[in-house]
C-alpha positions in Angstrom: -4.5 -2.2 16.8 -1.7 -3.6 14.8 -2.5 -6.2 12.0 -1.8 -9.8 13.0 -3.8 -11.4 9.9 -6.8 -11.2 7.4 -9.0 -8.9 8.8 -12.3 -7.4 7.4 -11.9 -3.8 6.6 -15.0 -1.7 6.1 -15.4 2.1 5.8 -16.2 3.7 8.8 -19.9 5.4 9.4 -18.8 9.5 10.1 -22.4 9.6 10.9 -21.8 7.4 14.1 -19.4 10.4 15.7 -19.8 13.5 13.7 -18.4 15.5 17.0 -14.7 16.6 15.1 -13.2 16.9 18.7 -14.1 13.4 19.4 -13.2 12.2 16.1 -9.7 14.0 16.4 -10.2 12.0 20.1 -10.4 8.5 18.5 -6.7 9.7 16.6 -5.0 10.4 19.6 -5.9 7.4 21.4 -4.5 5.5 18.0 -1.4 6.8 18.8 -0.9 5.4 22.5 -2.1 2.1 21.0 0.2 2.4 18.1 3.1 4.6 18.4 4.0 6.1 15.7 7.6 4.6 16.1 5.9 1.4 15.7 5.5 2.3 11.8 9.1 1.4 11.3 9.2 -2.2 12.1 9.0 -4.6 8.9 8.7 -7.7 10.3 7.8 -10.8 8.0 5.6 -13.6 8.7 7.7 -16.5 9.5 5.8 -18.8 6.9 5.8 -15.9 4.5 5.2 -17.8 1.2 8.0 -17.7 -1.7 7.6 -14.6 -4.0 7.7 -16.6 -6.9 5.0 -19.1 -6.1 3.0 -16.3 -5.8 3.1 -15.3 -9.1 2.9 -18.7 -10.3 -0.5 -18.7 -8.4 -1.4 -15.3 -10.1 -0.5 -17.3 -13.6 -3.2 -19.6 -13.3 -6.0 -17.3 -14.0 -4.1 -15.4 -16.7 -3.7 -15.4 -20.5 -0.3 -18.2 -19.9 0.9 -17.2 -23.5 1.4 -13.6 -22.5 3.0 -14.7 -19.0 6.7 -14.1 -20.6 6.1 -10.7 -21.2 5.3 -9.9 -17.8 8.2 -11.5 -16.4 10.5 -9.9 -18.4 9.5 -6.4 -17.7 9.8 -7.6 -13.7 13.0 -8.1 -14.5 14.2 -5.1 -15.8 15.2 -3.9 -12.6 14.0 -3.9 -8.5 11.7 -1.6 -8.9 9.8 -2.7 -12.0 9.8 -6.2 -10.1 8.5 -4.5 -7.4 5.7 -3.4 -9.6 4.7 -6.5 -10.3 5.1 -8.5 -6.9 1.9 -6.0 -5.5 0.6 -9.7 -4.0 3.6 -10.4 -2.1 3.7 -6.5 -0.6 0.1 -6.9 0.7 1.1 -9.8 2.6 3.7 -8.3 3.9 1.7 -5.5 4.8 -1.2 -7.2 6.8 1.5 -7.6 9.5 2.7 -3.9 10.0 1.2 -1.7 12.2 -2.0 -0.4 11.7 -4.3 2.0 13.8 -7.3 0.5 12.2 -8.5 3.4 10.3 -10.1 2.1 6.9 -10.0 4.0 3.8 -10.0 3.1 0.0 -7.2 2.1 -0.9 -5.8 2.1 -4.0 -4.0 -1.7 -3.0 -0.6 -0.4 -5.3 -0.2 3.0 -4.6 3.3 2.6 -6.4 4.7 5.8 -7.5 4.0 4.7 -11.5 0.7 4.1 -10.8 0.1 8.3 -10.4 -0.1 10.4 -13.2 -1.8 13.0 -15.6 -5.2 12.8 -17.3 -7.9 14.9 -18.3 -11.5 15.6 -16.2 -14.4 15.5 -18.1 -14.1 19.5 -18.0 -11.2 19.5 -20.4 -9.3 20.2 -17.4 -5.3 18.2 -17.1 -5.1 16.5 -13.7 -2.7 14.9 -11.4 -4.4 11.9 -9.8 -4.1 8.0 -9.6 -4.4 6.0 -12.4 -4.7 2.5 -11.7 -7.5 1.1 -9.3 -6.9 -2.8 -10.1 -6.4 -3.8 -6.6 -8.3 -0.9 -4.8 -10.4 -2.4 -1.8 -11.3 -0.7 1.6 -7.9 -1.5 3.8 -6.0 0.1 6.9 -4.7 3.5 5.2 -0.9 2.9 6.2 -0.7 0.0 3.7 -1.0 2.5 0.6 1.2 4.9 2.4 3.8 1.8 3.1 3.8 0.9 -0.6 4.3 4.6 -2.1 7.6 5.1 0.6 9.0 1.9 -0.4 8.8 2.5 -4.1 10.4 5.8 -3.9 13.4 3.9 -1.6 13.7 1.4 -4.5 13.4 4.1 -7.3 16.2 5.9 -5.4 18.6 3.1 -5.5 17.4 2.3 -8.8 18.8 5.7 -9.9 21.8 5.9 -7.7 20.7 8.3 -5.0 22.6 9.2 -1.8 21.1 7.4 1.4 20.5 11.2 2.1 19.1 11.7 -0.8 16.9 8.9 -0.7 16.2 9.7 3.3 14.8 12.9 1.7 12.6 11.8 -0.8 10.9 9.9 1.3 10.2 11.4 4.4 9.0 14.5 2.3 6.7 12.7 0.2 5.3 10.9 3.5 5.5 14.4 5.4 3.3 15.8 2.6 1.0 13.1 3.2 0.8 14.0 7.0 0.4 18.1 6.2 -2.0 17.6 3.5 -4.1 15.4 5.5 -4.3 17.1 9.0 -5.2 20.9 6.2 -7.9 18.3 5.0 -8.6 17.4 8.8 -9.6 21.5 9.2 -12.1 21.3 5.4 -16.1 20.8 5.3 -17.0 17.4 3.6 -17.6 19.2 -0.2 -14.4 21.0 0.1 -12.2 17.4 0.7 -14.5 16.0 -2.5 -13.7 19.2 -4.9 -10.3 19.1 -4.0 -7.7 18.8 -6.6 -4.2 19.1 -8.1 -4.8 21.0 -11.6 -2.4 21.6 -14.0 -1.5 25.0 -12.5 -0.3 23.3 -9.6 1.7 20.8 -11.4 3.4 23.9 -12.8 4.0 25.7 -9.7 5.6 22.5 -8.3 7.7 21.2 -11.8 8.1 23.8 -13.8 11.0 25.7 -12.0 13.1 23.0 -11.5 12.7 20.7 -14.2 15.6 21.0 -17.1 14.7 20.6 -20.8 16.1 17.2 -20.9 14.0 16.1 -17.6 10.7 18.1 -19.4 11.1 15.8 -22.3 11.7 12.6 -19.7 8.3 13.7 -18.6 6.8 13.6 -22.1 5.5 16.7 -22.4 6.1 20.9 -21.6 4.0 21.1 -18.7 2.9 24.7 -19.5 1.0 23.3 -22.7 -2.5 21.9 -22.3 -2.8 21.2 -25.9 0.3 19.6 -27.5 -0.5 18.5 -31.3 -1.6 14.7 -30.8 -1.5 14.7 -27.0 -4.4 13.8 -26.7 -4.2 10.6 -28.9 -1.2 9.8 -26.9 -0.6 5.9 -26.5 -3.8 5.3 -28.5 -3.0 2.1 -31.0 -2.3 2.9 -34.5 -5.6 2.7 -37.1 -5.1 2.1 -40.6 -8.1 2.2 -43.2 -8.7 -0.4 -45.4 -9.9 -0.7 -48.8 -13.5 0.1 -48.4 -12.7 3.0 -45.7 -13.5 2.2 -42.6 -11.3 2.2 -39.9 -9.1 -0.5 -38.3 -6.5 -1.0 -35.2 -2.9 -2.0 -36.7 -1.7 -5.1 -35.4 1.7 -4.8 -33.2 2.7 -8.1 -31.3 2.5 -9.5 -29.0 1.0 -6.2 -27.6 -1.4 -5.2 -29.9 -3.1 -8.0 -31.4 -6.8 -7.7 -33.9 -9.1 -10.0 -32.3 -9.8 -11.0 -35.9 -6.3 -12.6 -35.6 -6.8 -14.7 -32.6 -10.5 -15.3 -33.5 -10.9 -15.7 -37.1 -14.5 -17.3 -37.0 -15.9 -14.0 -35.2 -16.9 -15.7 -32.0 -14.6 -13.7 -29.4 -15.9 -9.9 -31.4 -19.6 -10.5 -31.0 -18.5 -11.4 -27.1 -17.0 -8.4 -26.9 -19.8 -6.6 -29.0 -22.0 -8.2 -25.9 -19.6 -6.9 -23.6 -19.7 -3.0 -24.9 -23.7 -3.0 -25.0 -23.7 -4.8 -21.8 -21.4 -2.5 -19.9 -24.3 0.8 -20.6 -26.1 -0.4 -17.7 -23.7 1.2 -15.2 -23.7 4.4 -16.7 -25.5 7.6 -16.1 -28.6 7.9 -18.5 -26.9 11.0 -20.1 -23.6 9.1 -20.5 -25.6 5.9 -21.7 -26.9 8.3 -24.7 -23.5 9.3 -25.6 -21.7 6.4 -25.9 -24.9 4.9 -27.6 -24.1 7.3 -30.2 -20.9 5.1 -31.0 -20.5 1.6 -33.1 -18.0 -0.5 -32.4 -15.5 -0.2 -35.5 -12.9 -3.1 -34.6 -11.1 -4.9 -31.6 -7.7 -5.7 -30.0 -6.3 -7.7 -27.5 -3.8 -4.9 -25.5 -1.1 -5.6 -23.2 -0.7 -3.2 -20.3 1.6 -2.5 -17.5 3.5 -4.6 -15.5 1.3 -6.0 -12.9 -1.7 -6.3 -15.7 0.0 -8.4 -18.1 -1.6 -11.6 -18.5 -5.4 -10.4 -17.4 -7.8 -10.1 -20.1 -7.1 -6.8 -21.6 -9.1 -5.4 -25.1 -9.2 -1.9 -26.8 -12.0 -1.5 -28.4 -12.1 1.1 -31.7 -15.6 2.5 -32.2 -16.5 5.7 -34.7 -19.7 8.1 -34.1 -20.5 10.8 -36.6 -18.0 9.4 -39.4 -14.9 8.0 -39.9 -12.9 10.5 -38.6 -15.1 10.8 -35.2 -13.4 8.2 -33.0 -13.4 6.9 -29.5 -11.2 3.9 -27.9 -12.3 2.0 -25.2 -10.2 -0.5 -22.7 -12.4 -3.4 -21.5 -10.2 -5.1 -18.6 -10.6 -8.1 -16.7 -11.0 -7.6 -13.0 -10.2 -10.6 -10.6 -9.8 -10.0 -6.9 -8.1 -7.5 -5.3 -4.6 -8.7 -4.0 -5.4 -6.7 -0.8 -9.0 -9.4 -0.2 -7.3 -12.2 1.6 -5.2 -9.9 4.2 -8.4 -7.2 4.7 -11.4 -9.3 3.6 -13.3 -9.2 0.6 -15.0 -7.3 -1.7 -18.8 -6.2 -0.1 -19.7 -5.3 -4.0 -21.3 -8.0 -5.9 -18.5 -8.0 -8.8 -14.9 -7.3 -9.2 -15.7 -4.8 -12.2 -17.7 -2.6 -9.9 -15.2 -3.1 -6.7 -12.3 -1.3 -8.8 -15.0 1.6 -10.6 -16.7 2.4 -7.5 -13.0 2.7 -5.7 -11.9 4.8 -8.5 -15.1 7.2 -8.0 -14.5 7.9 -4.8 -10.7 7.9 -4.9 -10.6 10.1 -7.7 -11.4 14.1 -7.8 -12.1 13.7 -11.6 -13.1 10.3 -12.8 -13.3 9.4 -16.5 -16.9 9.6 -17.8 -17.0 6.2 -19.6 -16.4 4.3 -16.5 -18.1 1.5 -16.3 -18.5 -2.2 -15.4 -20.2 -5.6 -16.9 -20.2 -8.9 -15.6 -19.1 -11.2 -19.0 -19.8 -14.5 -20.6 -17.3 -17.4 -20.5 -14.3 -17.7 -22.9 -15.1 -18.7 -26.2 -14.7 -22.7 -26.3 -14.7 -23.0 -22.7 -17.8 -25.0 -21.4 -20.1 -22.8 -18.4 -19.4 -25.4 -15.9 -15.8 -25.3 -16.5 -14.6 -21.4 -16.2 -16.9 -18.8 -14.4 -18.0 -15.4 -15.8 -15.5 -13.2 -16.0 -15.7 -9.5 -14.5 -14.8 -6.7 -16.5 -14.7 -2.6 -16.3 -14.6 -0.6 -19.0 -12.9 3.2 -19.6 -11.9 5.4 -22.0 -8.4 4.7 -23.6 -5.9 7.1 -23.0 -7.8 10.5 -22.7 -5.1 12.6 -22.3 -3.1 10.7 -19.9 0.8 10.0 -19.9 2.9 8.8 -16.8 5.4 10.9 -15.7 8.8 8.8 -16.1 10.7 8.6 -13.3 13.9 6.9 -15.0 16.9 9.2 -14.4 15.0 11.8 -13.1 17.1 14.2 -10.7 17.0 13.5 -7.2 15.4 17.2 -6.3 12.8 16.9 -8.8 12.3 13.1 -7.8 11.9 14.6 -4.5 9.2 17.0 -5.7 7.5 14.4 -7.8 7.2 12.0 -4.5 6.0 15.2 -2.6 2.8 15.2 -5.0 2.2 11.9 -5.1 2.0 12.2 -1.3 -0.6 15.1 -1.5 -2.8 13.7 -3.9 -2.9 10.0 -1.9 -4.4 12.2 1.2 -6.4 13.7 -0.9 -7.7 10.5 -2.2 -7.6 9.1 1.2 -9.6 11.7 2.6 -12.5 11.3 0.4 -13.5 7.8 2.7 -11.3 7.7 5.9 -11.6 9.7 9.0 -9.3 12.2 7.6 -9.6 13.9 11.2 -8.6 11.3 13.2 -5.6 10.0 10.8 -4.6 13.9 11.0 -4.9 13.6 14.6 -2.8 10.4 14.7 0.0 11.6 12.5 0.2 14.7 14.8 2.6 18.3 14.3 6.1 16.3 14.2 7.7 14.5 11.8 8.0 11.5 13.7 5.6 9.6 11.8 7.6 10.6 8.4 10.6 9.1 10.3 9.1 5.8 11.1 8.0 5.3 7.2 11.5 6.1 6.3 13.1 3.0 8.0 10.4 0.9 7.2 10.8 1.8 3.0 14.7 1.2 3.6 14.2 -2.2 5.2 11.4 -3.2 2.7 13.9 -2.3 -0.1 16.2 -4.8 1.4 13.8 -7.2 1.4 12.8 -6.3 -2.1 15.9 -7.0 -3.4 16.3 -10.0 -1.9 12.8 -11.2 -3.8 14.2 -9.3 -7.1 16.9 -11.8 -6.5 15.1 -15.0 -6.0 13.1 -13.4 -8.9 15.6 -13.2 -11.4 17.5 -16.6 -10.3 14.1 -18.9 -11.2 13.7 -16.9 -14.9 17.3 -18.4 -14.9 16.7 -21.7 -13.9 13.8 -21.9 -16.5 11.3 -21.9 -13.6 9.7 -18.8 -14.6 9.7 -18.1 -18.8 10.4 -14.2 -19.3 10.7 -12.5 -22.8 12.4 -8.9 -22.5 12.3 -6.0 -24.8 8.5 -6.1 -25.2 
């Protein structure tokens, strides 16, 4: 059962053994097959390709002027590279041990790629947040990428080897308790599972410090700080005639009306917007149908993003005043598709919204998808169609920084990030016979443990290779943005 190359990976049918004995069964024969010691090894491919042709093969499908950007915030340290280098990690994955138990899979279950938003009920969440690379893939890959993040974040912040022992083997044994408690749950209790903001206080509050509650941009105990809920949203100016406009901040924030002055790339994108209403719910259709779009901007995101296709899009309802912000983004390929095969869905848009519906206990109600036209200037039988999904912008959502954040409240951080991947896990695995397989010890914890400290190793080694082609001039990087 242990990955030796690209693979298929397809959801299992729970309908073909519903029996939860014979499903729990089916875990423990995993575990003869693929002991969980086995987890530890990280060994590479002998022909594993050069991390930086990698993203040079990534750059070919991006916007190239925005290319420096992304390499400089890779370079900032290990573990932003580490961000950013999700292509080479999923190669390096499909030859780990696996039991062959698919779930969706996030594909960069990083531990900046969790954070806090709101449901649609008004209600603050702690969930994952980014669904880019999210395809159905053998569940110890996500699992593998959160523990070696937290090893990298560790050194990153100068922790202990105890210390960083400890992070991760709790975050991973959360993951193993919070999955076999999700093993014992009926199928609607796993899907209305959720970490609400009254668990994030329960597990923050006592033992984050003032300094570390501002470090995590807001007072946890508040649901309604002044302007949270506009938080990260571009700044809007009016002009002379009142309506509403995004204010230019480059690179990052650009008007499309500055990189398109003849109005060719806006009515695209005005395409795009109406286009994208056909994967809503009718009631949801209504709503947003309610809105006009008001004016557009090219956005830089992330780390990993940079370079993709990325627009905001500003568009007003009842007046002025009434506003709603929209991020269309392009969608290529998962980076998981050539280890665990790809995509059954017919476009890249819907692969990453229908991985965040069923990943997600609260899923943002403008989610959507749209198949696009070709870049303006760009003849059809040149470049294809692009995919695109669409979602609301920054609906009260903010990342929990992790940059000198104590070790114990690291600790406790990496903890929920391993709860809520079960959770998320759960939703489309065999949660019973991954509970079975990860079994009552901690051996399983143990085995991730070493593997995160070797990968780090290796990751440094990349971050090195990395850093010494932006100094050769091989790879252009621009820091500070």
């Amino acid at each position: 059962m242990t990955s030796t190359g690209p693979a298929v990976a397809r959801l299992v049918d729970l309908a073909v053994v519903r029996d939860p004995a014979q499903r729990a069964e089916l875990g423990k024969a995993a575990r003869r097959a693929v002991p969980r010691e086995a987890q530890a090894h990280c060994d590479l491919r002998r022909d594993r390709p050069d991390p930086v042709s990698l993203l040079e093969r990534q750059a070919a499908t991006r916007v190239s002027e925005l290319l420096p950007i992304r390499y400089g915030r890779m370079l900032a340290s290990p573990l932003a590279y580490l961000r950013g280098a999700a292509l080479a990690m999923a190669g390096d994955l499909a030859g780990t041990a696996a039991t062959g138990f698919a779930v969706q899979a996030c594909g960069d279950a990083h531990l900046g790629n969790f954070g806090i938003f709101a449901s649609p009920e008004r209600r603050l969440v702690f969930d994952i947040n980014d669904f880019d690379e999210t395809l159905p893939a053998p569940w110890e890959w996500d699992i593998k990428r959160l523990a070696a993040s937290l090893e990298v974040a560790g050194r990153t912040s100068g922790y202990s080897g105890k210390q960083r022992r400890r992070l991760v083997r709790e975050a991973v044994g959360q993951y193993r308790l919070e999955m076999r408690r999700l093993a014992g749950l009926g199928n609607l209790d796993v899907w209305y599972s959720r970490g609400e903001l009254d668990e994030l206080q329960r597990r923050f509050r006592a033992i984050l410090t003032r300094r570390e509650r501002e470090l995590a941009a807001a007072d946890l105990a508040s649901t309604g700080l002044a302007g949270e809920e506009l938080h990260g949203l571009p700044a809007t100016s009016r002009r002379a005639d009142g309506l509403p406009r995004i204010t230019a901040a480059a690179p990052l924030i650009v008007p499309v009306a500055e990189l398109d002055p003849d109005g060719a790339k806006a009515a695209e994108l005005s395409r795009i917007v109406s286009g994208y209403h056909a994967s809503l719910e009718p009631e949801r259709r209504y709503l947003v149908s309610q809105f006009a779009a008001a004016d557009m901007a090219r956005k830089v995101a992330g780390v990993g993003s940079v370079g993709l296709r990325c627009w905001v899009i500003l568009l007003s309802g009842r007046d002025r005043d009434d506003q709603l912000f929209l991020q269309l983004k392009e969608a290529q390929p998962s980076v998981l598709s050539e280890f665990a095969g790809a995509s059954a869905l017919p476009t890249q848009g819907q692969r990453v919204v229908t991985g965040q519906r069923i990943m997600q206990a609260a899923t943002d109600m403008f989610l959507g998808w749209y198949r696009g036209d070709v870049d303006h200037g760009a003849a059809a039988s040149d470049e294809p169609a692009r995919d695109y999904y669409v979602r609301q912008l920054r609906d009260w959502k903010f990342t929990i920084s992790t940059a000198q954040m104590a070790a114990e409240t690291m600790r406790s951080y990496g903890a929920l990030c391993g709860r809520t991947l079960a959770r998320a896990h759960a939703r489309s695995g065999d949660r019973i016979a991954i509970g079975a397989y990860l079994g009552g010890s901690a051996a399983f914890e143990t085995a991730i443990g070493e593997y995160a400290a070797a990968y780090a190793d290796q990751n440094e080694r990349d971050y090195a290779t990395f850093s010494a082609a932006v100094k050769k001039g091989r790879l252009p990087a621009q820091t500070g943005v």
